[in-house]
Predicted model as a PDB file, atoms N, CA, C, CB and O in Angstrom, pLDDT in the B-factor column:
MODEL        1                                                                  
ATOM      1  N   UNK A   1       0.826  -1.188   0.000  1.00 90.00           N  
ATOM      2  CA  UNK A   1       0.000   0.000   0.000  1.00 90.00           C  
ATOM      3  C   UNK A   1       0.871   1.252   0.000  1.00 90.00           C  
ATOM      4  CB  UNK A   1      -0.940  -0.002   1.205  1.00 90.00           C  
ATOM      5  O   UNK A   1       0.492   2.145  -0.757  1.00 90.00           O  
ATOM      6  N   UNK A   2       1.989   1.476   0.728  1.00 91.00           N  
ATOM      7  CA  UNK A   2       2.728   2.600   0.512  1.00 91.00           C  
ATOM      8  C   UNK A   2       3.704   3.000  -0.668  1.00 91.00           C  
ATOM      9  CB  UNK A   2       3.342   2.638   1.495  1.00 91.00           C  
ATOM     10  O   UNK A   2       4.212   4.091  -0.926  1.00 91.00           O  
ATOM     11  N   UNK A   3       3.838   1.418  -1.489  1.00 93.00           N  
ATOM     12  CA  UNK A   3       4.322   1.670  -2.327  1.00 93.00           C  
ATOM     13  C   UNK A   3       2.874   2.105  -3.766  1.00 93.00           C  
ATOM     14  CB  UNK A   3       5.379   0.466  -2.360  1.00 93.00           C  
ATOM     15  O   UNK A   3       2.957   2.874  -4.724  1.00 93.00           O  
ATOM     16  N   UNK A   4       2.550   1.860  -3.640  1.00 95.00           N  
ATOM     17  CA  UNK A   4       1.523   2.255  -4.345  1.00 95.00           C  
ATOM     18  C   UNK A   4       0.860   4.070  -4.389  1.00 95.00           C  
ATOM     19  CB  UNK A   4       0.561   1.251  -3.789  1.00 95.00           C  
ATOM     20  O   UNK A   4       0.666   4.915  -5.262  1.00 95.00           O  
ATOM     21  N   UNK A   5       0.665   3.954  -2.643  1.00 94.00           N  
ATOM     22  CA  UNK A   5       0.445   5.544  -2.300  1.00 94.00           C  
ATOM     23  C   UNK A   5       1.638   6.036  -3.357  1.00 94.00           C  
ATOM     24  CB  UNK A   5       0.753   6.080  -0.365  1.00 94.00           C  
ATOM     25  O   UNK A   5       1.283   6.475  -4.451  1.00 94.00           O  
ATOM     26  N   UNK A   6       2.825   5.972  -3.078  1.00 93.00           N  
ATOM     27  CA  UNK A   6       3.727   6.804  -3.402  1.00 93.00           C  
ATOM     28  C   UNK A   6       4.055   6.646  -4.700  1.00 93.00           C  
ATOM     29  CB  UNK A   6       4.720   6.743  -2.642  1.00 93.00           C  
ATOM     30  O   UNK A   6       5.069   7.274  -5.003  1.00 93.00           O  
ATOM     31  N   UNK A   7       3.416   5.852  -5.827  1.00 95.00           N  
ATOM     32  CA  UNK A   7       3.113   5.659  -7.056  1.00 95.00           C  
ATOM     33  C   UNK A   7       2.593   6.968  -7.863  1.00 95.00           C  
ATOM     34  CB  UNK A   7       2.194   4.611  -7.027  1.00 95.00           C  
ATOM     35  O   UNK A   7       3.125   7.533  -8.818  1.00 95.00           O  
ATOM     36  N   UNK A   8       0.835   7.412  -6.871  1.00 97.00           N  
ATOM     37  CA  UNK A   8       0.688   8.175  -7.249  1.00 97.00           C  
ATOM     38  C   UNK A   8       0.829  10.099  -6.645  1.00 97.00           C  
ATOM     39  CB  UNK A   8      -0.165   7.548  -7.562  1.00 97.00           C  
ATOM     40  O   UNK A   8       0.136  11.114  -6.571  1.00 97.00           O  
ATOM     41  N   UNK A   9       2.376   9.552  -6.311  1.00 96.00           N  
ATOM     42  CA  UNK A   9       3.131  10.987  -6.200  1.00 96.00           C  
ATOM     43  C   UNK A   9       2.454  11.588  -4.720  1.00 96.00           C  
ATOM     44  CB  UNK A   9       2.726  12.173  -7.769  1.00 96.00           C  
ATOM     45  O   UNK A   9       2.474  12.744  -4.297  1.00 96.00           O  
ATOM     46  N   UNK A  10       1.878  10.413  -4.134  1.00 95.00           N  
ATOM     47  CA  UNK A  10       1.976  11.027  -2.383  1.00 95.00           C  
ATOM     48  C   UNK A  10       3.074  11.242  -1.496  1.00 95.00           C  
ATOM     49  CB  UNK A  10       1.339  10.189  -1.488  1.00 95.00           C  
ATOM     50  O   UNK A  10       4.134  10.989  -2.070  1.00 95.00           O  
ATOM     51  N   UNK A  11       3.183  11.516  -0.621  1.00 92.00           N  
ATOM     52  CA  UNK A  11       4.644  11.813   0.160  1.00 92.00           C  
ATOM     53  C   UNK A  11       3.876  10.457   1.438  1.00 92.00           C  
ATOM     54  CB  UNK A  11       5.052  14.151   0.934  1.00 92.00           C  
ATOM     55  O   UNK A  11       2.743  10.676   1.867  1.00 92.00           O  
ATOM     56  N   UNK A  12       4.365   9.634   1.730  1.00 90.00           N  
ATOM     57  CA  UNK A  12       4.306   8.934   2.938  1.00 90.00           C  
ATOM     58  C   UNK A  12       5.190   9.477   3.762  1.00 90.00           C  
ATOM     59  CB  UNK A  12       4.512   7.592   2.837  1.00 90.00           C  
ATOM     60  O   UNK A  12       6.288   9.595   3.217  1.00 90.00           O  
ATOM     61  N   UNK A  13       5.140   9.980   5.220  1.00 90.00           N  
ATOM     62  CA  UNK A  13       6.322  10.018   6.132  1.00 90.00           C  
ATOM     63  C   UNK A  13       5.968   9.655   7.136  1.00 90.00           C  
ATOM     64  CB  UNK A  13       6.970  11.115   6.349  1.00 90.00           C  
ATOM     65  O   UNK A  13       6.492  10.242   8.083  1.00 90.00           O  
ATOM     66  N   UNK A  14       5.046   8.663   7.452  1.00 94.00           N  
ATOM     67  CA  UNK A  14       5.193   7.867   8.738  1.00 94.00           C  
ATOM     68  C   UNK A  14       4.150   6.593   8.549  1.00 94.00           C  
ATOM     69  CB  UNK A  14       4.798   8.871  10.164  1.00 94.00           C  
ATOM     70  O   UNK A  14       2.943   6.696   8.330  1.00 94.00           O  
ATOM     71  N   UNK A  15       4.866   5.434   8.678  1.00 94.00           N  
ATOM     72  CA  UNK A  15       3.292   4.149   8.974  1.00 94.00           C  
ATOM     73  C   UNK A  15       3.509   4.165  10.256  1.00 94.00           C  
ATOM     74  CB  UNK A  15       3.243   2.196   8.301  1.00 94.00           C  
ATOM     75  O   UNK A  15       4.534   4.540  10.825  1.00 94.00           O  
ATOM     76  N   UNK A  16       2.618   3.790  10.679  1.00 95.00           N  
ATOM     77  CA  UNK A  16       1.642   3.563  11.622  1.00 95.00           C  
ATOM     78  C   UNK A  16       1.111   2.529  11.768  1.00 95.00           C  
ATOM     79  CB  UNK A  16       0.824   4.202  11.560  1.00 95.00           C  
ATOM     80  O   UNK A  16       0.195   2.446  10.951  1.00 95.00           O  
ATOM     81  N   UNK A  17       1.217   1.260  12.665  1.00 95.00           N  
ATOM     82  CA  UNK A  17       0.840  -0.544  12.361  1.00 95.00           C  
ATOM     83  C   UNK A  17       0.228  -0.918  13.732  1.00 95.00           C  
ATOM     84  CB  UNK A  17       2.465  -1.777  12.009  1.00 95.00           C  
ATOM     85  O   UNK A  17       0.469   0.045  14.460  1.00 95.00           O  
ATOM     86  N   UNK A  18      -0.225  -1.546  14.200  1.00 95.00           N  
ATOM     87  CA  UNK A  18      -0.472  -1.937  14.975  1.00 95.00           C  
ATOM     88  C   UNK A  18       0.711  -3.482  15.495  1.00 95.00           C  
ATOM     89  CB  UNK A  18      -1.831  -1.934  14.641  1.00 95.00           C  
ATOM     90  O   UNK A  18       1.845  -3.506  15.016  1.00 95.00           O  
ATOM     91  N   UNK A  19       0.363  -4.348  16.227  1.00 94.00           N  
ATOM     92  CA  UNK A  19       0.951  -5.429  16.965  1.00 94.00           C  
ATOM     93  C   UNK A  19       0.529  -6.239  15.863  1.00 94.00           C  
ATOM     94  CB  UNK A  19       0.471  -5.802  18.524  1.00 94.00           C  
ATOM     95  O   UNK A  19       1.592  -6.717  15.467  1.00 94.00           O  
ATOM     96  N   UNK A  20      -0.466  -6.722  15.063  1.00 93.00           N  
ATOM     97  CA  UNK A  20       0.051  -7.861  13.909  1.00 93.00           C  
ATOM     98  C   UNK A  20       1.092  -7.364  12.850  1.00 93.00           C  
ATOM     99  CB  UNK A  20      -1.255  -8.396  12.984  1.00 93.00           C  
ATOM    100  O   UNK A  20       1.934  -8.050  12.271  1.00 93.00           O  
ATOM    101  N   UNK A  21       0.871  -6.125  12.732  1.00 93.00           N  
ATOM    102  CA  UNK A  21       1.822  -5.849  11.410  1.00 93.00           C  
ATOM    103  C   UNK A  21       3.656  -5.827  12.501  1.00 93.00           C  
ATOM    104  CB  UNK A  21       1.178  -3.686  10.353  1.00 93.00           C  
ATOM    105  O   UNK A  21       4.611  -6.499  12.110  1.00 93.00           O  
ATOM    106  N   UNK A  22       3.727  -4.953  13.769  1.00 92.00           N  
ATOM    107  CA  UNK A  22       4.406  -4.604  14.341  1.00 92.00           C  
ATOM    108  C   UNK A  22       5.685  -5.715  14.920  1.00 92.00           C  
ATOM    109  CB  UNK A  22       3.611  -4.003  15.051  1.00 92.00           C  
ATOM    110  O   UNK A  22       6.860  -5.419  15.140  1.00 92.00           O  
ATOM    111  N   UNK A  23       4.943  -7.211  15.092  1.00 92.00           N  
ATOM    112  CA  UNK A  23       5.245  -8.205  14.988  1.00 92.00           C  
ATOM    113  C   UNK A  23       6.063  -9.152  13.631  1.00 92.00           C  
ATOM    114  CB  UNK A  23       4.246  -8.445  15.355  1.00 92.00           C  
ATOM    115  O   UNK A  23       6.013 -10.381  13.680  1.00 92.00           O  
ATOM    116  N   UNK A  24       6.495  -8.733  12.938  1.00 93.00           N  
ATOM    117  CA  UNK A  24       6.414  -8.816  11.949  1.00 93.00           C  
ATOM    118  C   UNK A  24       8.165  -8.412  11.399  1.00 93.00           C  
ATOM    119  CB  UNK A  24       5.162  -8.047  11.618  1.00 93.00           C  
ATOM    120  O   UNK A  24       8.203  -7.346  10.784  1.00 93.00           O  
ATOM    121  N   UNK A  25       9.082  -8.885  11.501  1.00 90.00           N  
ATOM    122  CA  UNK A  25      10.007  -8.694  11.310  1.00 90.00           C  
ATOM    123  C   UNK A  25       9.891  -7.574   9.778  1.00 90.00           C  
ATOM    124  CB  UNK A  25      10.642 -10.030  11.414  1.00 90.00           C  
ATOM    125  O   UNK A  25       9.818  -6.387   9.463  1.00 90.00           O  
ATOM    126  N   UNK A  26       9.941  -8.973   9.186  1.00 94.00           N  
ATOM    127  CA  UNK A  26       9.717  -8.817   7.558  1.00 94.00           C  
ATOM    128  C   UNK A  26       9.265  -7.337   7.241  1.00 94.00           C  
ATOM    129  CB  UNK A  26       8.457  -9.914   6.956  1.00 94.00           C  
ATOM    130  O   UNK A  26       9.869  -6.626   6.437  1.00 94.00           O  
ATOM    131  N   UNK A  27       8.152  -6.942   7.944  1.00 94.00           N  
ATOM    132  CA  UNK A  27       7.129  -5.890   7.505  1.00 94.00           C  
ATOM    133  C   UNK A  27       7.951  -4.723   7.959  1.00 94.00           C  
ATOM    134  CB  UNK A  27       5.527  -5.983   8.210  1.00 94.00           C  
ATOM    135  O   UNK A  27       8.036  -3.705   7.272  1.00 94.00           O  
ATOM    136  N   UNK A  28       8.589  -4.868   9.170  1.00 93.00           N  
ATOM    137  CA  UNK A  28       9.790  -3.696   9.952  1.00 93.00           C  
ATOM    138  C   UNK A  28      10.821  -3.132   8.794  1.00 93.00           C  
ATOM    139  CB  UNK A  28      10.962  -4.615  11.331  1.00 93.00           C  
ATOM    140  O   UNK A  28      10.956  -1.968   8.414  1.00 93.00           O  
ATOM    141  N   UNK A  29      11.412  -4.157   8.413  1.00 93.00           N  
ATOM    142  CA  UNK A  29      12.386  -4.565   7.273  1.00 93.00           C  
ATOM    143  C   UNK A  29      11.804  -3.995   6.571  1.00 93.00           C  
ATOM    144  CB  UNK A  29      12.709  -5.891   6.820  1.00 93.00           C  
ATOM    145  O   UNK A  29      12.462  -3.128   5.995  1.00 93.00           O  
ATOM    146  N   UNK A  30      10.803  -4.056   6.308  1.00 94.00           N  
ATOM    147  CA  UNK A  30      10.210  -3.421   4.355  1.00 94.00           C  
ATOM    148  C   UNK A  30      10.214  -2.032   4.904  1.00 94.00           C  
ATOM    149  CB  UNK A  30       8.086  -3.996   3.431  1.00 94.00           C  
ATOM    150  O   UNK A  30      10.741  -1.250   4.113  1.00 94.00           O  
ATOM    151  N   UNK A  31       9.844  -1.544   5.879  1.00 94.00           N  
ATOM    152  CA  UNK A  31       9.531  -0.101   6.059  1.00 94.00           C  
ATOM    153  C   UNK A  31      10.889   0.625   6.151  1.00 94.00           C  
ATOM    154  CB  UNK A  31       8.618   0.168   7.384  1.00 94.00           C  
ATOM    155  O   UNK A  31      11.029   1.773   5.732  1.00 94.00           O  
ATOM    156  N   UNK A  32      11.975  -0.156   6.768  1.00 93.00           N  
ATOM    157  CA  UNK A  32      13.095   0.359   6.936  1.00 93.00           C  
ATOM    158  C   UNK A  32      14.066   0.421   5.689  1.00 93.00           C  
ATOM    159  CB  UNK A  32      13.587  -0.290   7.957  1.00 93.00           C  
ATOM    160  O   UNK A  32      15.043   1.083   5.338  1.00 93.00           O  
ATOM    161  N   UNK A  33      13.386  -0.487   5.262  1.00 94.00           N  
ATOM    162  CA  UNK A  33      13.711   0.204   3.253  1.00 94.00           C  
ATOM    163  C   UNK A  33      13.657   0.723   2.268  1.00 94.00           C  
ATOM    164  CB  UNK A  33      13.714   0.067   2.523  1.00 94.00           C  
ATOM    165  O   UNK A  33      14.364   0.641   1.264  1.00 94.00           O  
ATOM    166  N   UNK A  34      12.688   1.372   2.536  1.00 93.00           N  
ATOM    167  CA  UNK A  34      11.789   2.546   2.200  1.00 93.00           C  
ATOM    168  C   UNK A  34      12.165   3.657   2.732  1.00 93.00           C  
ATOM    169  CB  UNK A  34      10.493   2.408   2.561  1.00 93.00           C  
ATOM    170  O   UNK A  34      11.970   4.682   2.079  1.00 93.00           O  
ATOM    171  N   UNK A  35      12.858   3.754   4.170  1.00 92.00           N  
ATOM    172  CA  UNK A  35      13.018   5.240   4.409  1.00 92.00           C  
ATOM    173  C   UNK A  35      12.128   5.503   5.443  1.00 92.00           C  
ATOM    174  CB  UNK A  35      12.733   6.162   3.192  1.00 92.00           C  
ATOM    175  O   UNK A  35      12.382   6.601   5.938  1.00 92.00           O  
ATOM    176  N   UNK A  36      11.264   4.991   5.927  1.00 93.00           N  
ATOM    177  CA  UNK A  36      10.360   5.567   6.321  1.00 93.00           C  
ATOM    178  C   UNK A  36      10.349   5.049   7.761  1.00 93.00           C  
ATOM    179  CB  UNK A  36       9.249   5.418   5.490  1.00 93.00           C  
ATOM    180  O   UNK A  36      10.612   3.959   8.270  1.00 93.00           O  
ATOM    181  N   UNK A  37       9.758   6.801   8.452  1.00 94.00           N  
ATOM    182  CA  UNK A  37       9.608   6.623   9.609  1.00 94.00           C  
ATOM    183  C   UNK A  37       8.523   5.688  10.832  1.00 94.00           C  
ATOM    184  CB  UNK A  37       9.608   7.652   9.637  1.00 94.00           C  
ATOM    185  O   UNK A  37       7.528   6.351  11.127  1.00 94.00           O  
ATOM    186  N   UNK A  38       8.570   4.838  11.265  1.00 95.00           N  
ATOM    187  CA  UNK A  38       7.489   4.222  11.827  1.00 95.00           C  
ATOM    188  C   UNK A  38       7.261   4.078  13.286  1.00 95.00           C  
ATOM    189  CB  UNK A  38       7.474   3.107  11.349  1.00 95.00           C  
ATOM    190  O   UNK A  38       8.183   3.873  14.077  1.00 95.00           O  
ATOM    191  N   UNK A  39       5.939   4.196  13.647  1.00 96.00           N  
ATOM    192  CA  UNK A  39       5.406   3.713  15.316  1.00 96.00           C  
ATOM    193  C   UNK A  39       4.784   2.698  15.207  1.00 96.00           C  
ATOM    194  CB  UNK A  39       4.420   4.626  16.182  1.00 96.00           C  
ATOM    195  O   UNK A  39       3.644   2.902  14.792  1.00 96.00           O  
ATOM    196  N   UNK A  40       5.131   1.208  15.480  1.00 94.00           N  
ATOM    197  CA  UNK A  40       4.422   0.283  15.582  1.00 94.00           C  
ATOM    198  C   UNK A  40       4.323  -0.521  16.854  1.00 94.00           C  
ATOM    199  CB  UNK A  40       4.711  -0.327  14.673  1.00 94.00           C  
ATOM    200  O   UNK A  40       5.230  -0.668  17.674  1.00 94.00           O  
ATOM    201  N   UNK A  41       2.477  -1.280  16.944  1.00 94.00           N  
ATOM    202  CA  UNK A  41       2.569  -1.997  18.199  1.00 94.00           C  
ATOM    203  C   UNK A  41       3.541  -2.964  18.210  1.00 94.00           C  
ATOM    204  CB  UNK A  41       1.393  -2.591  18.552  1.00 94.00           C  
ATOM    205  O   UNK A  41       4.406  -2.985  17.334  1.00 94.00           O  
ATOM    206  N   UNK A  42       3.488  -4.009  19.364  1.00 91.00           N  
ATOM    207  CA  UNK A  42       4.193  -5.017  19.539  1.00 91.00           C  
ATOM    208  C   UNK A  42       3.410  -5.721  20.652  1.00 91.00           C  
ATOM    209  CB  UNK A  42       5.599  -4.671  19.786  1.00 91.00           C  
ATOM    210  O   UNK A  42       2.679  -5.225  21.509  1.00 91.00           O  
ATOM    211  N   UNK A  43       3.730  -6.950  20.436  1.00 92.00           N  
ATOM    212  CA  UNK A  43       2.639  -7.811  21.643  1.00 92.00           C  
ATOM    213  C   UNK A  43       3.552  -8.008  22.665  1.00 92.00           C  
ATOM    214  CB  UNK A  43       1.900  -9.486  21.193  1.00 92.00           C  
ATOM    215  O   UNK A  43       4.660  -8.169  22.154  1.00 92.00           O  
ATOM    216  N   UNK A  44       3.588  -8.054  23.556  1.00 89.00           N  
ATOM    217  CA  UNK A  44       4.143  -8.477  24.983  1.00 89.00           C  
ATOM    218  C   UNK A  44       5.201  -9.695  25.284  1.00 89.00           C  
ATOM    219  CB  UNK A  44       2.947  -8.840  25.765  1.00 89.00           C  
ATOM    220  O   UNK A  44       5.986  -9.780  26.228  1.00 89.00           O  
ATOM    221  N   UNK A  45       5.020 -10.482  24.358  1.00 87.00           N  
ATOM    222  CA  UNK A  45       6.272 -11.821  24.167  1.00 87.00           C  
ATOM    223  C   UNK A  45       6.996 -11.439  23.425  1.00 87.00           C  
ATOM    224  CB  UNK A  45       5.969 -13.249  23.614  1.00 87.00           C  
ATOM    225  O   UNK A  45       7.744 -12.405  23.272  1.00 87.00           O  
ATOM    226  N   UNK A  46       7.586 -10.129  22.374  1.00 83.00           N  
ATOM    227  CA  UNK A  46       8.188 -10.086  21.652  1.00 83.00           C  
ATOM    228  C   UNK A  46       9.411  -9.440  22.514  1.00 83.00           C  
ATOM    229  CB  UNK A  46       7.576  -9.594  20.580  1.00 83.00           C  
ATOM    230  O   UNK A  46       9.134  -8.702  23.459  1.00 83.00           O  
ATOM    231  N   UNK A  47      10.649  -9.698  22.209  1.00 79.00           N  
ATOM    232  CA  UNK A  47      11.958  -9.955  22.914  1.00 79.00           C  
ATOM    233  C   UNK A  47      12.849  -8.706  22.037  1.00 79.00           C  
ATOM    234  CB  UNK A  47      12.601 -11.812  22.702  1.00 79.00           C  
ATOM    235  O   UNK A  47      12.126  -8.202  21.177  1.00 79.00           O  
ATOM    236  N   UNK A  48      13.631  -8.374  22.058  1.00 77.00           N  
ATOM    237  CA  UNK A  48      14.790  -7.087  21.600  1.00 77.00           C  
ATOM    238  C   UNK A  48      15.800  -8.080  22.543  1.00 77.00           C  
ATOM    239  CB  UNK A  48      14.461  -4.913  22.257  1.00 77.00           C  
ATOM    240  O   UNK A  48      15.730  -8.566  23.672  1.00 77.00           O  
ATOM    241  N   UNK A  49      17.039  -8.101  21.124  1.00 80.00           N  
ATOM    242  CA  UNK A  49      17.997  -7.857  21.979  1.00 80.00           C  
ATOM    243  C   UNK A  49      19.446  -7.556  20.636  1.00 80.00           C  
ATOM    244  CB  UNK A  49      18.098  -9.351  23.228  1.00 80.00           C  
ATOM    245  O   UNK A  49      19.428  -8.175  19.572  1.00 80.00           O  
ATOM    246  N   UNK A  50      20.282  -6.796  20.892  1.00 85.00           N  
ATOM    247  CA  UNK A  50      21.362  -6.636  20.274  1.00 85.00           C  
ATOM    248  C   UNK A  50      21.534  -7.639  18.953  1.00 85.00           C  
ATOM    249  CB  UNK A  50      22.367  -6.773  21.285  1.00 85.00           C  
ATOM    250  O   UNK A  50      21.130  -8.801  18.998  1.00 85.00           O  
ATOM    251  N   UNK A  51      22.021  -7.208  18.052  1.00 81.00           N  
ATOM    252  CA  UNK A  51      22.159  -8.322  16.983  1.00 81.00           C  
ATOM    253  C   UNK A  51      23.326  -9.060  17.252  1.00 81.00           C  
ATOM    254  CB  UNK A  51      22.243  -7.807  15.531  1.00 81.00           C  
ATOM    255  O   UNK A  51      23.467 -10.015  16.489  1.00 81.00           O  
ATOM    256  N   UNK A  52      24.369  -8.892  18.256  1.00 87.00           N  
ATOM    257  CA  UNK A  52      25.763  -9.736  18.653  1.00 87.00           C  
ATOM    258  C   UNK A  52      24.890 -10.907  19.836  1.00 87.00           C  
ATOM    259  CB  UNK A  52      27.338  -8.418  19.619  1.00 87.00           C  
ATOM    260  O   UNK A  52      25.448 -11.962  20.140  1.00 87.00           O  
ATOM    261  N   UNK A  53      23.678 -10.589  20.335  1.00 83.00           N  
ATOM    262  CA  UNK A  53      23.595 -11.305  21.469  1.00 83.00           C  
ATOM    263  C   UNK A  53      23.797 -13.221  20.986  1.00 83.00           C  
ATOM    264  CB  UNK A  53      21.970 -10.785  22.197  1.00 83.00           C  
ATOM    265  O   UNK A  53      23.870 -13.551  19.802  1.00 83.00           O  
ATOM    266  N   UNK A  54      23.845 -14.052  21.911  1.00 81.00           N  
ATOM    267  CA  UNK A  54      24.158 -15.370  21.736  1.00 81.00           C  
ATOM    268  C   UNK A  54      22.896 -16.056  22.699  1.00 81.00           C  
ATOM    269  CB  UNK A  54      25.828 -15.701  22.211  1.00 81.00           C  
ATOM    270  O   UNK A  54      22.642 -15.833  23.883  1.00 81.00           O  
ATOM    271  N   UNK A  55      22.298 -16.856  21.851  1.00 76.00           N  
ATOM    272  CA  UNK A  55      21.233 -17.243  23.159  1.00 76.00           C  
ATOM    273  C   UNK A  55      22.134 -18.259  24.026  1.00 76.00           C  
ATOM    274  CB  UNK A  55      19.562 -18.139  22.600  1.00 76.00           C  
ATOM    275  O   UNK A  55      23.111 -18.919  23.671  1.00 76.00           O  
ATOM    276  N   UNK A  56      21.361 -18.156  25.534  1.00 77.00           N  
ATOM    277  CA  UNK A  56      22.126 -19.256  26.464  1.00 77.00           C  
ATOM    278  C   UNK A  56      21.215 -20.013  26.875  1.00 77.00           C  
ATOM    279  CB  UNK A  56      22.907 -18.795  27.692  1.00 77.00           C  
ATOM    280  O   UNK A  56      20.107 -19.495  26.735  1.00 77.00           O  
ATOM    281  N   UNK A  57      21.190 -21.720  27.637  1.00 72.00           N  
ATOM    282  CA  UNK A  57      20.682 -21.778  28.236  1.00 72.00           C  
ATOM    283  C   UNK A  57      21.316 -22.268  29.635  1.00 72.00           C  
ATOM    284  CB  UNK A  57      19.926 -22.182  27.653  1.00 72.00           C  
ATOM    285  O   UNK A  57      22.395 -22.834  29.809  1.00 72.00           O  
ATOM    286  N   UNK A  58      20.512 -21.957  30.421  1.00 70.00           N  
ATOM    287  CA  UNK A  58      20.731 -21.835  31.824  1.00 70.00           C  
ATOM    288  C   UNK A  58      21.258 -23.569  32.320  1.00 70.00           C  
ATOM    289  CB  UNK A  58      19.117 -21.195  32.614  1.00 70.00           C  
ATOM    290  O   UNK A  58      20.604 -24.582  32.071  1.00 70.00           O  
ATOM    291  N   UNK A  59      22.662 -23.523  33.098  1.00 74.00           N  
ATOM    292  CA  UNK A  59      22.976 -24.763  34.037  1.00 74.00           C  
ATOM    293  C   UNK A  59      21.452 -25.293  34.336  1.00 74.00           C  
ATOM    294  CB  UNK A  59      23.905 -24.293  35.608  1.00 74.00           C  
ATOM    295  O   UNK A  59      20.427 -24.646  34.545  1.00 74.00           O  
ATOM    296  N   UNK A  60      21.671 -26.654  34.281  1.00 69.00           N  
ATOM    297  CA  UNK A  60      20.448 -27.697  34.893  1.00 69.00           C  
ATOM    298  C   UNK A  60      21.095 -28.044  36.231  1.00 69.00           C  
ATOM    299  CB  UNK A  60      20.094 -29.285  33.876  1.00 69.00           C  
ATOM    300  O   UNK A  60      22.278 -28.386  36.230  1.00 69.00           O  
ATOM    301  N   UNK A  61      20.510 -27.992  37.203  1.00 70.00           N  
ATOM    302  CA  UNK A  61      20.908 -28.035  38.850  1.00 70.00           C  
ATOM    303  C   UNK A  61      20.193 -29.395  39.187  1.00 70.00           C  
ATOM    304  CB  UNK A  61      20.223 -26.560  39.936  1.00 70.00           C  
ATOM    305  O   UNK A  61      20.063 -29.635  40.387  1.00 70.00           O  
ATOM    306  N   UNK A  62      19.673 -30.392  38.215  1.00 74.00           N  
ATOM    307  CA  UNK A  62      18.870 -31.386  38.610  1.00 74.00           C  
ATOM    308  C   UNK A  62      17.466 -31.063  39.390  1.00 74.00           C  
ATOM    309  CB  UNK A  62      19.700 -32.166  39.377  1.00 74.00           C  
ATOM    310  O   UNK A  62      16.743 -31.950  39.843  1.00 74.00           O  
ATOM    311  N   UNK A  63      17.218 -29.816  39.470  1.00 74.00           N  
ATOM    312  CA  UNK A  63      15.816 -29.663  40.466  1.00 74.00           C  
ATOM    313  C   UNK A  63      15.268 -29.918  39.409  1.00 74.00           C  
ATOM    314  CB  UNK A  63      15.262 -28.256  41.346  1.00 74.00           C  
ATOM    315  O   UNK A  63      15.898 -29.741  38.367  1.00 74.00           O  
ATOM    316  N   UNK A  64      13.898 -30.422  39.380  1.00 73.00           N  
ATOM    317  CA  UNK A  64      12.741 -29.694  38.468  1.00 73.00           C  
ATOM    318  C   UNK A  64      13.561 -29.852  36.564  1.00 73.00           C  
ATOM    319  CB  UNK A  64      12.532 -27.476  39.222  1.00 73.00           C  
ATOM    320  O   UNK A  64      14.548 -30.282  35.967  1.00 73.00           O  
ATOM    321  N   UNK A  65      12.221 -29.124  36.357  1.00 72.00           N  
ATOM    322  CA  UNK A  65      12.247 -29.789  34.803  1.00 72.00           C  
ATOM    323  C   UNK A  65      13.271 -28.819  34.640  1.00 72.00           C  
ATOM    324  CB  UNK A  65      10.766 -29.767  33.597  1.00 72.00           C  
ATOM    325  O   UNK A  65      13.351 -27.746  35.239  1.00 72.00           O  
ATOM    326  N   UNK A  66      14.318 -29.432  33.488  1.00 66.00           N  
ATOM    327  CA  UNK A  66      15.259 -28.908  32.592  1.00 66.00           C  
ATOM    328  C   UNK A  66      15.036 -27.784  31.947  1.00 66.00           C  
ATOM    329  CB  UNK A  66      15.523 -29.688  31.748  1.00 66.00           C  
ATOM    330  O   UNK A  66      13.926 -27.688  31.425  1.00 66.00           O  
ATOM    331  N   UNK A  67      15.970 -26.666  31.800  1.00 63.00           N  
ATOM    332  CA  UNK A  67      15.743 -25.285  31.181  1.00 63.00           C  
ATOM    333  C   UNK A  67      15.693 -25.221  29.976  1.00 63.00           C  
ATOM    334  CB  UNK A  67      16.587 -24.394  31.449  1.00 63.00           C  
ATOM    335  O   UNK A  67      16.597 -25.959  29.583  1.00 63.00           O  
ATOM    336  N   UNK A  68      15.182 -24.783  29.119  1.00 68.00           N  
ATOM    337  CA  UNK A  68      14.945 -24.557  27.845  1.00 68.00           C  
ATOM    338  C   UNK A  68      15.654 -23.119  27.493  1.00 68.00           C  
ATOM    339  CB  UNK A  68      13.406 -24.631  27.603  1.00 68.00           C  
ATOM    340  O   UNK A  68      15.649 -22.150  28.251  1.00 68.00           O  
ATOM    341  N   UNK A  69      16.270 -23.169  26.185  1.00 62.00           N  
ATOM    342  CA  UNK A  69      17.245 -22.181  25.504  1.00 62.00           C  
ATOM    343  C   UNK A  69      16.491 -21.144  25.336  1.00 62.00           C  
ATOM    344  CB  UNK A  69      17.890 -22.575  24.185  1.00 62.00           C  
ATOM    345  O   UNK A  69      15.501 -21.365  24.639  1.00 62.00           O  
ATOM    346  N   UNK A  70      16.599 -20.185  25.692  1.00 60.00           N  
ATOM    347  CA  UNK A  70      15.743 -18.638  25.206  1.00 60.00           C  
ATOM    348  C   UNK A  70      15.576 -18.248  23.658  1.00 60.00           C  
ATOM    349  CB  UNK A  70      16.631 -17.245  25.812  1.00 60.00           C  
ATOM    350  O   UNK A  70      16.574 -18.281  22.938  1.00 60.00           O  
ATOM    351  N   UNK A  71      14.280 -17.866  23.121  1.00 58.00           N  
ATOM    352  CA  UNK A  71      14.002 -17.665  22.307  1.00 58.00           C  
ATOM    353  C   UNK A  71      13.800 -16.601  21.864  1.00 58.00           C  
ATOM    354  CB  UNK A  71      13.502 -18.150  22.233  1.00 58.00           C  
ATOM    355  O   UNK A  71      13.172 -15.871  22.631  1.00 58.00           O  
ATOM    356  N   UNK A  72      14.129 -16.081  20.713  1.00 50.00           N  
ATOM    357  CA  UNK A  72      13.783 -14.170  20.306  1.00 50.00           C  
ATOM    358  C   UNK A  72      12.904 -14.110  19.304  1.00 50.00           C  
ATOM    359  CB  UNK A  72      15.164 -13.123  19.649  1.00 50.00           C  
ATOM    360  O   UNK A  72      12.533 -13.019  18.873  1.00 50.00           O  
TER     361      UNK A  72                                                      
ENDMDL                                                                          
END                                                                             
């Protein structure tokens, strides 16, 4: 749609998405290729972290169920 808007010689300078679009790597990516400035939602499980980060998972101490590797 914004490429289209701007087809017919509109100026886009900001989307605006909510948490399905906001979620959405891909869709981040397209906007950030374009130039364009954006405020988008995000749902509450979605994670940030540095692009160097390394996921870990946590020592197993034998208590209780085994830790599972963190996910982004």
């Amino acid at each position: 749609m914004v490429d289209e808007t701007r087809s017919w010689g509109i100026d886009v300078p900001l989307a605006i998405a909510d948490a399905g679009y906001g979620d959405a790597a891909a869709f981040r990516l397209g906007l950030q290729d374009r130039g364009l400035n954006d405020v988008v939602g995000i749902s509450t499980t979605l994670s940030a972290r540095p692009g160097e980060a390394m996921p870990v998972t946590e020592p197993y101490s034998r208590n209780g169920r085994p830790p599972e590797r963190e996910r982004s």
